[in-house]
C-alpha positions in Angstrom: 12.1 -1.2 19.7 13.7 -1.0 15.8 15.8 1.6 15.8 15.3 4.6 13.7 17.8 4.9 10.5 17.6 8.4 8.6 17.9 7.5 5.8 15.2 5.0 5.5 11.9 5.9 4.1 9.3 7.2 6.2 5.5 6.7 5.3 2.8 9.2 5.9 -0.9 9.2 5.8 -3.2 11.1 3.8 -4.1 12.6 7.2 -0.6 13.7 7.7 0.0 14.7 4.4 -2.6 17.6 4.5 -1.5 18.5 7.6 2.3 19.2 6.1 1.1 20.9 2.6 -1.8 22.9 4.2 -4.1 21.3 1.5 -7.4 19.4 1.5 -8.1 16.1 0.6 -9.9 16.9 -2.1 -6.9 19.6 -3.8 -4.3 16.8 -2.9 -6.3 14.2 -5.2 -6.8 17.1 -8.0 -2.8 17.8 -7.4 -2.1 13.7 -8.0 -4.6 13.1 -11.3 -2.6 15.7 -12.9 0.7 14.5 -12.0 1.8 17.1 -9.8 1.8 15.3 -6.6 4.3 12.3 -5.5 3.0 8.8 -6.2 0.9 7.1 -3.1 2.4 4.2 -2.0 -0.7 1.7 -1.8 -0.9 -0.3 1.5 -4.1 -2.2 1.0 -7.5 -2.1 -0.9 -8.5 1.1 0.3 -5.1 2.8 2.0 -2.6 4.5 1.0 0.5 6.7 2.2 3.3 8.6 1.0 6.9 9.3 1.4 7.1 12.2 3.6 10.7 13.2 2.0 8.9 13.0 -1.6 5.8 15.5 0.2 8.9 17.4 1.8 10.5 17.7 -1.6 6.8 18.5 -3.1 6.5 21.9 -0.6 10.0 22.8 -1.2 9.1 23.2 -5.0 6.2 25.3 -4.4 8.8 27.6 -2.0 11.1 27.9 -4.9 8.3 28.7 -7.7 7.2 31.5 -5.5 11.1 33.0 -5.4 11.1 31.8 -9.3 8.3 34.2 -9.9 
C-alpha cells in the first residue's frame, strides 16, 4: 500500500465531481467553456478528472458570493 501524503494532489472523476458541487454534467461543462470551472486534468482520449482541492476551492467561492451578496 502507498501511503497517503496530504498534501499531494487528489484526482476526482466527473462522477465525483457532481456529486461534491450538486451540479449536472451538463451545468459542469456549461460552468468550464466559460471559464468558471477548474481545468480537467485529461487522463486519456476520452477521460478526464479533476483536482478535488481546485473543486473544493470552486464551492467555497460560490459560499463566499452568496455572503458577498
Amino acid at each position: 500500500m502507498i501511503p497517503s501524503n496530504d498534501n499531494e494532489p487528489v484526482l476526482i472523476n466527473m462522477t465525483d465531481t457532481c456529486a461534491m458541487t450538486s451540479m449536472s454534467r451538463a451545468m459542469i461543462d456549461i460552468y468550464r467553456k466559460r471559464g468558471d470551472f477548474p481545468i480537467a486534468v485529461p487522463l486519456g482520449e476520452k477521460r478526464i478528472a479533476f483536482l478535488r482541492s481546485e473543486v473544493s476551492e470552486f464551492i467555497q467561492s460560490r459560499i463566499d458570493a452568496r455572503k458577498a451578496a
